[in-house]
N, C-alpha and C positions, 0 to 999 in steps of 0.2 A: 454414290461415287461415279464419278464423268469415266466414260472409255479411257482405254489408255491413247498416248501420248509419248512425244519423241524420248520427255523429259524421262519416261520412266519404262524403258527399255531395257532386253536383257543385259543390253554393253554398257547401260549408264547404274544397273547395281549390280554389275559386277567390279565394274571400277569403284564406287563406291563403298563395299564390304572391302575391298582388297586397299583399303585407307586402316581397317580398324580389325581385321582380321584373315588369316592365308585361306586364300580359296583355292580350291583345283575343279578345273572347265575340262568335261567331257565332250566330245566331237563326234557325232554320227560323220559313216562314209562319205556322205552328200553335203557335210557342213554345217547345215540348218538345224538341226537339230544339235540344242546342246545343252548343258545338266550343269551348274557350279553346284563344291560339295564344299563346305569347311568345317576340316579336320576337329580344328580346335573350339568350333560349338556342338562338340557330342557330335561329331561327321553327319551333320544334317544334311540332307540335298537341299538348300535355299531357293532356289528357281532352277526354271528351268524354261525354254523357248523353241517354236516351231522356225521360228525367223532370224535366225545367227542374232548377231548384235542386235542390231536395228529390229527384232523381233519384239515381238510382247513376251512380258517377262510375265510367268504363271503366279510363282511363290510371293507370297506375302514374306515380306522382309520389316522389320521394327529399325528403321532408321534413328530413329530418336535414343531408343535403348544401348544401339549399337556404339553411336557418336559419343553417349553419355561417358562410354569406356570404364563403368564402374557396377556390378551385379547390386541388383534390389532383394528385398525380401520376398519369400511366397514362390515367386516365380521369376523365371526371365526370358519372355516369350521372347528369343529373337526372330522368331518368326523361321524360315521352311517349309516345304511341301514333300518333307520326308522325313522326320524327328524318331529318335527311339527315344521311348519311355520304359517303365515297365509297371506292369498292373499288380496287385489293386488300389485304386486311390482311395477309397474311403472303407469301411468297415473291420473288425475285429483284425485283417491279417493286411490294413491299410501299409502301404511303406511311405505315405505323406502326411501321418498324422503319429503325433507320439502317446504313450500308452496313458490315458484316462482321459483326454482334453476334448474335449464340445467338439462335433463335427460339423467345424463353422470355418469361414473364411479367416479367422485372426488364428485358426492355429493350423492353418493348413501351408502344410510347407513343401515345395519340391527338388525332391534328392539330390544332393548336389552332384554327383555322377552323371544324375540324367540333365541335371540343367546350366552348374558352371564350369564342372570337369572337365577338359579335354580329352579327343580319344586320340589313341596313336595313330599315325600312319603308318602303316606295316609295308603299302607296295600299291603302285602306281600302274598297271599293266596293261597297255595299250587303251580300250575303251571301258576300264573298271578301275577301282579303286579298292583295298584292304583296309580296314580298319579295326584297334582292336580295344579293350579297356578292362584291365582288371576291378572289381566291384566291393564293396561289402556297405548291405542293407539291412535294418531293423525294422522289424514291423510294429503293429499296434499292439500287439499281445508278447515282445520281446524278447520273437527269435530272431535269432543274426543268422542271411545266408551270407554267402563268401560267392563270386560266381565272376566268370569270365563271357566280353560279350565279343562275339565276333562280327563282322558286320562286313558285306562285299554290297557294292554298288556299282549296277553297270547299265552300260546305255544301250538299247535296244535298237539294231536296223529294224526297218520296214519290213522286211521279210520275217524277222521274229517278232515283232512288234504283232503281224496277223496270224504267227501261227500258234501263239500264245491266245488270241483272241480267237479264233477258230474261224477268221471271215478273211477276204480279202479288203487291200485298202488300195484305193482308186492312185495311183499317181497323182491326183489335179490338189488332194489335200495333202496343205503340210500337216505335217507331226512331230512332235517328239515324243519318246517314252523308254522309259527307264524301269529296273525293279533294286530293290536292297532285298537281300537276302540275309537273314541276321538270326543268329545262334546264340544262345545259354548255355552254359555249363557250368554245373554245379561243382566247383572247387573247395567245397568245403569238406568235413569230413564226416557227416551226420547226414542220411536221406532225407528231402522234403516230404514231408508227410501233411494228409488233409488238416489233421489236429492241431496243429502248431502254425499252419498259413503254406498257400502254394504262390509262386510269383507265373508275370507271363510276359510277354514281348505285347508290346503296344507300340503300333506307330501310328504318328499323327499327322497328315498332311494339313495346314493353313495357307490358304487362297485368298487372291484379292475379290472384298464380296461387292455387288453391285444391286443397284434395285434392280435388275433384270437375271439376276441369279437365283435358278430353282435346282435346289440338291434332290437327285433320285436315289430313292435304295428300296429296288426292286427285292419284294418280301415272298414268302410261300403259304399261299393261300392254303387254308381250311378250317375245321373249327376249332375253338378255344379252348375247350375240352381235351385235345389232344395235342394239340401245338402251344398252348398257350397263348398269352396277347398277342395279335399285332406287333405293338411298338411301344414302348418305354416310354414315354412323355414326361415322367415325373423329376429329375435330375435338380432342378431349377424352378421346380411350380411347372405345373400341366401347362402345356402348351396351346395357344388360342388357336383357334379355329380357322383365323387365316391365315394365320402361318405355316400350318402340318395339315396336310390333307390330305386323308387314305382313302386311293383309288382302288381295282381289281386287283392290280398286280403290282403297284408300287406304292410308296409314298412318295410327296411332294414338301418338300421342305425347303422356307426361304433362306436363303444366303445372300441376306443382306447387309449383314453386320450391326445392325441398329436395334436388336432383340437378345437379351442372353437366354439361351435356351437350348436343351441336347434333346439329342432322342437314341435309342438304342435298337438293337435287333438282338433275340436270341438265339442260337446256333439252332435251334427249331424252325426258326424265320427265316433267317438271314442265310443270302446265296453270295456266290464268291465274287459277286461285283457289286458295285454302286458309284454315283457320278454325279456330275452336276453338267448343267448348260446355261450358260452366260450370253442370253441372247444379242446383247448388245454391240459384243465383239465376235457374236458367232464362234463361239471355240468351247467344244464339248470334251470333258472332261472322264475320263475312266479312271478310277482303281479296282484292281484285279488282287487277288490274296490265297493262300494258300489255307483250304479249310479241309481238314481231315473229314470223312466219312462219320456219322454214328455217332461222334463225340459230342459230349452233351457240359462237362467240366467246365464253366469258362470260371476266369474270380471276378466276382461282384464286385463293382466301385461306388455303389450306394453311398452317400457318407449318410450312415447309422450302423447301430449295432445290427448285423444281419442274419435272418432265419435260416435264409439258408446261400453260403458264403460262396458257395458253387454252382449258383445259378444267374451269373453275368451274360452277358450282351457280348457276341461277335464285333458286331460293326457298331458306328457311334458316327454318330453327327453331331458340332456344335456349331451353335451362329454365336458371334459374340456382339458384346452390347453390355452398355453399366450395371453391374450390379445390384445398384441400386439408384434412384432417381438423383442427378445431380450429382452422380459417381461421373468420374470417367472409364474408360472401356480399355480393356487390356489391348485393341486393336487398332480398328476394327478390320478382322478376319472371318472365316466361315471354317470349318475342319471337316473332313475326312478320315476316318481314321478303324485299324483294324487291330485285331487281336489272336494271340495264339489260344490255343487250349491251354487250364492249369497246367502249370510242368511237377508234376510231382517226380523225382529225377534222385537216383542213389549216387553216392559220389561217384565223381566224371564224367555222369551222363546229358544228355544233351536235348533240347529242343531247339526247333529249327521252324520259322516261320516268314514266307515272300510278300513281300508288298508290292506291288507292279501299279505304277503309272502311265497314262496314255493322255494325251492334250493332242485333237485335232481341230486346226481352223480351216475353213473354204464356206463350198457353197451347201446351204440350207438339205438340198437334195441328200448328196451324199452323206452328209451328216445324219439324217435322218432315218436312213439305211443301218449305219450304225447303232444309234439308240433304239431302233426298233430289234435289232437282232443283240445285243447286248443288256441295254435296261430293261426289255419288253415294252417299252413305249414311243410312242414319236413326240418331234416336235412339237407338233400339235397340242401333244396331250401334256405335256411340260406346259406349257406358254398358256393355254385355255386353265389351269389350274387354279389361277387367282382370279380370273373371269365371273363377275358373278351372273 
């Protein structure tokens, strides 16, 4: 994929979605900073830009889906750089497979709540947004929850922007960065219990990928005996060698769009950030997430029947890329994306899970300050990773 371009700036998709769908544009103090969310694809954040209009537009948007004006089967990636889902997608307590069928791409299907439904706009309030969506899900094993989702999106000044990160940020870089903050509650009238299936909050952020895009997701070293793997490679066929490659203290994974392929962490691994940097346009990429202490529960997305249906992946990375040879590609994007604990939850109870965004562009230096005190890595060690 070529850098971007005038044509494809955050002012020229926003005018664009606002052809084929209502958007609402969040406004940092200084202007430059700015967030489009639409309500009516499930209040996704679609992009977002360090540079007002005329900036670079972050989110991966599906133009072609969009214009089509008609929902496909499986899926309808309109694209986003802040999607709610919810978990598990594949195994015994899946909610995108229905109860006995091959856990193959012909019967894999996503919920219409999470993928054509609209969510309400509840309230607009200076630099955030409400949103809200009553639910009901069946799993693979043929329990029905009933659940409400609540979902606030807001844009983050500079000054929270760092103290959420726990560093300062130089004036000379732009930014933007936002977080959704988004809740479950169980409105049915039956407790979620292990036995029968647990759901969770999943958000996905999709990016525009580049040949010079390397995704980081700094992992927690020690041995396998007690932490378990590394990293998940298996989602899609193990992952080659030059695509994923496990440093001291992170992985390096391409974000190119031209490979289908995920990787995961388990809440043993995986630390409350991970990023990508897109050398080409210089613009370094955080999500930040809200990861309980000690908690070990996540739900497995495996698609097979699974041993043990509570030991999922935190964080998750996917590159996309055809399926199969001579397929076309649901993209091409790269994703980002995090996960709550299982919510096992009695009626009216709640889980609550943040996803924080950060995108900054400037020069190399500062940047570099950042991914060193954030990812644990520099530039350097990003960009030398495909080096042989």
């Amino acid at each position: 994929m070529k850098t971007k371009t005038a044509a494809v700036t955050f002012g020229n998709d926003v005018e664009f979605m606002r052809k084929h769908t209502s958007v609402v544009v969040l406004s940092g103090a200084a202007g430059q900073g700015q967030v489009a969310i639409a309500p009516d694809l499930q209040g996704r954040v679609m992009t977002s830009t360090a540079g007002g209009p005329e900036g670079l537009s972050y989110g991966w948007i599906n133009r072609k889906l969009m214009a089509a004006g008609k929902p496909v089967e499986h899926i309808n990636p309109y694209g986003g750089e802040d999607r709610f889902w919810i978990g598990p997608e594949g195994g015994q307590f899946s909610v995108f497979f229905k109860n006995g069928v091959p856990f193959d791409l012909d019967h894999w299907f996503t919920p219409a709540p999470v993928d054509t439904e609209p969510f309400e706009l509840a309230a607009k309030i200076r630099n955030r947004v409400l949103l809200k969506k009553d639910m009901r899900l069946d799993n693979y094993t043929g329990t029905v929850f009933s659940l409400r989702v609540d979902r606030e999106i807001r844009i983050l000044e500079r000054i929270q922007a760092a103290a959420a990160l726990g560093l300062p940020l130089p004036a000379s870089l732009k930014m933007v960065a936002f977080e959704s903050n988004n809740r479950i509650t169980n409105t049915g009238d039956n407790p979620w219990i292990k036995d029968s299936g647990l759901l969770s909050v999943w958000i996905l952020g999709m990016f525009n990928p580049s040949p010079d895009t390397t995704i980081v997701v700094p992992f927690t070293a020690g041995p396998e005996m007690r932490l378990g793997p590394i990293v998940n490679d298996a989602y899609f066929g193990k992952v080659p060698s030059d695509r994923l490659k496990v440093a001291a203290k992170a992985l390096f994974f391409k974000g190119d769009g031209c490979y289908r392929s995920k990787i995961g962490l388990s809440p043993r691994r995986a630390k409350p950030v991970l990023g990508s940097y897109d050398a080409a346009n210089k613009v370094l990429t955080l999500v930040q997430y809200s990861k309980p202490e000690g908690v070990v529960d996540y739900v497995n997305s495996m698609w097979e029947i699974q041993k043990d249906p509570y030991g999922g992946d935190t964080v998750n990375s996917y590159n996309d890329g055809p399926a199969k040879p001579g397929a076309e590609s649901l993209g091409p994007f790269y994703e980002l994306e995090t996960s709550s604990p299982a919510a096992a939850l009695q009626p009216g109870g709640m889980i609550a899970h943040t996803h924080r965004t950060f995108h900054f562009e400037g020069a190399e230096a500062e940047l570099d300050k950042i991914a060193k005190a954030i990812l644990g890595v520099s530039l350097k060690d990003i960009q030398s990773a495909w080096k042989k």
